[in-house]
C-alpha positions in Angstrom: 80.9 112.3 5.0 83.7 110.4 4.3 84.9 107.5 6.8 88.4 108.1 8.8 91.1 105.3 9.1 91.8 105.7 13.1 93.7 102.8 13.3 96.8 103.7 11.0 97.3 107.2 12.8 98.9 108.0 15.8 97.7 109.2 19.3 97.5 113.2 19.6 100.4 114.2 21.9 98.3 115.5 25.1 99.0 119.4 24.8 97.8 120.3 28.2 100.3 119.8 30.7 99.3 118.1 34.2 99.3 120.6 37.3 100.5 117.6 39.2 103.7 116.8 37.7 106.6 118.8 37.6 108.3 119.8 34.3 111.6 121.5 35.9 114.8 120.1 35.2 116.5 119.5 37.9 119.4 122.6 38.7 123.1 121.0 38.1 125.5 121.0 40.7 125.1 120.7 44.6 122.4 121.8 46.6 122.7 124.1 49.3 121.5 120.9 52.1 125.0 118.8 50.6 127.3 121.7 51.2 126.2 122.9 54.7 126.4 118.9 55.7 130.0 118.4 54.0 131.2 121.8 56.0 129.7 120.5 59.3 131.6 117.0 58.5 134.9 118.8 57.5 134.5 120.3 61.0 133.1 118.2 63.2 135.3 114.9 62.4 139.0 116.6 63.0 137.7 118.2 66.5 136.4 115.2 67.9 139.8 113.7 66.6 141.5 116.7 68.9 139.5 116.1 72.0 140.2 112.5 71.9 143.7 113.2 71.5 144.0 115.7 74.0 142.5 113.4 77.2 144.3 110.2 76.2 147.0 111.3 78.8 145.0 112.5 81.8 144.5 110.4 84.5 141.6 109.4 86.2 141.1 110.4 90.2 141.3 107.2 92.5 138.2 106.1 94.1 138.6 104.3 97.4 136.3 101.8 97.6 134.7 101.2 100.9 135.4 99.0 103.1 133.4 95.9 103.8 132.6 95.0 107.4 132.0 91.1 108.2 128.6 90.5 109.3 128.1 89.2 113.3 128.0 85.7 113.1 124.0 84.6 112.9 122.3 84.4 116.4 119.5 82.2 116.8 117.5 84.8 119.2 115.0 87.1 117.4 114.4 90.6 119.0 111.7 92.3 121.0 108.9 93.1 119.3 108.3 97.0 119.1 105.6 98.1 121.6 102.6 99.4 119.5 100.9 102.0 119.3 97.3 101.5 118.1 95.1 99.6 120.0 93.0 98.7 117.1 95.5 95.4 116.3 94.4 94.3 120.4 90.5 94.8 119.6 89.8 93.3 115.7 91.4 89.7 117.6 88.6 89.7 119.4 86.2 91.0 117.3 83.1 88.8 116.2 81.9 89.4 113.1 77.7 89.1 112.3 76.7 87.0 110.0 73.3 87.6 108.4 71.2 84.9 107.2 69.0 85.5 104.0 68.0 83.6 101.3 67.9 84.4 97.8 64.6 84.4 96.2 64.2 84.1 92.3 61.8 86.6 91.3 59.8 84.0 88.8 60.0 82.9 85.2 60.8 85.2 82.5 59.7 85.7 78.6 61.4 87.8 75.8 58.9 89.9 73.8 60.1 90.6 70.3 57.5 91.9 68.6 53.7 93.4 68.7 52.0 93.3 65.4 48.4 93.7 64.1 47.7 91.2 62.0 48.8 87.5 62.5 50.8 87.7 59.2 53.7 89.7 60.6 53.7 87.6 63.8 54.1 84.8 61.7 56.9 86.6 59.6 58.7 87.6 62.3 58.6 84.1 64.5 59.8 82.9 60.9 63.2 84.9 61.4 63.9 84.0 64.7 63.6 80.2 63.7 66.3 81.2 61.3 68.3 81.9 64.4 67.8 78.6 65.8 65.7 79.5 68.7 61.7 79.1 68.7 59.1 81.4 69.2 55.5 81.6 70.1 52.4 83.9 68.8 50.0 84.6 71.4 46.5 86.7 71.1 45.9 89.5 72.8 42.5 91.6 73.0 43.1 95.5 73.7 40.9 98.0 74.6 40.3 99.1 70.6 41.7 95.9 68.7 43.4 92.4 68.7 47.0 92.4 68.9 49.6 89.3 68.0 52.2 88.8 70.0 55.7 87.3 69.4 57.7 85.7 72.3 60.5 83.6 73.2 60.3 81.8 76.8 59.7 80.9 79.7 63.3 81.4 80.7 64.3 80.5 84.3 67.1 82.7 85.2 67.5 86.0 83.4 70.7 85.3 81.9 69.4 83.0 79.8 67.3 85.5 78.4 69.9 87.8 77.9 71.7 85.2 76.3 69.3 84.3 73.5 68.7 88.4 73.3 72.2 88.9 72.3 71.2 86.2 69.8 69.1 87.6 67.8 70.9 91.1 67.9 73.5 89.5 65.9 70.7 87.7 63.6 69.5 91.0 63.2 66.1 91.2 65.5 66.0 93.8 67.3 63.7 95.5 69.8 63.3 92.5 72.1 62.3 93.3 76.0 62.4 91.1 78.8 59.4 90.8 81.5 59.0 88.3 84.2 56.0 86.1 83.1 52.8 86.5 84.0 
């Protein structure tokens, strides 16, 4: 087979049109939009011209302003005070209010549990990612009933808030699945 010189010819003129583009030439002369517009114009213009004309004349119908009364000069006496009629103004002025002591207890410490794993491996894996996050975590033992379970948490925390806090934390750092208990 013999080799082709593609370089020295020309591009094959793309023989299937595109349904996207139009190929229509556009008509000559005015639309049909341009002539109803230019009638409405050649209308509209020379009667407004005529109605402005034909009211420059009239008159408009006098308005009598009111008159305005002086004010009584300022008197220094207020005036009665309307009688009223609910007797609930009389009785909340001498009203007592209760107050109730109590005191607000804290209910205790709290921890953030993150994680429950198997093996101390993915304890240590995950305690690994949440010192990424700035905050530091603790892996406790803990013997069930059938095997021996490692468990990730962040705490104590004295106020709940805080815990919520450090939660929101590590959501954003991508660690989710943390609970918080009040320590025990």
């Amino acid at each position: 087979m013999a080799h082709q010189d593609y370089v020295s010819r020309s591009r094959a003129k793309n023989k299937k049109q595109s349904p996207y583009k139009k190929n229509e030439q556009p008509a000559e002369g005015t639309s049909l939009k341009v002539k109803l517009i230019a009638a409405f114009l050649i209308v509209a213009i020379p009667s407004f011209g005529y109605m402005l004309w034909s009211i420059k004349d009239v008159k408009p119908d006098t308005v009598v302003a009111p008159k305005i009364i002086k004010a009584k000069q300022k008197t220094t006496e207020l005036p009665e005070l309307p009688e009223e009629k609910w007797t609930y103004v009389d009785d909340l002025k001498s009203k007592e209010v209760e107050v109730g002591e109590y005191e607000v207890t804290q209910k205790g410490p709290y921890k953030m549990q993150c994680g429950s794993f198997r093996t101390r491996k993915q304890a240590e894996s995950l305690k690994a990612k949440i010192a990424f996050t700035g905050l530091e975590a603790q892996v406790s033992k803990a013997t069930g009933t059938s095997s021996v379970w490692y468990k990730v948490y962040l705490g104590p925390y004295v106020k709940k808030r805080e815990a919520e806090k450090d939660k929101h934390k590590l959501k954003n750092n991508s660690v989710h699945g943390c609970k918080i208990w009040g320590w025990d």
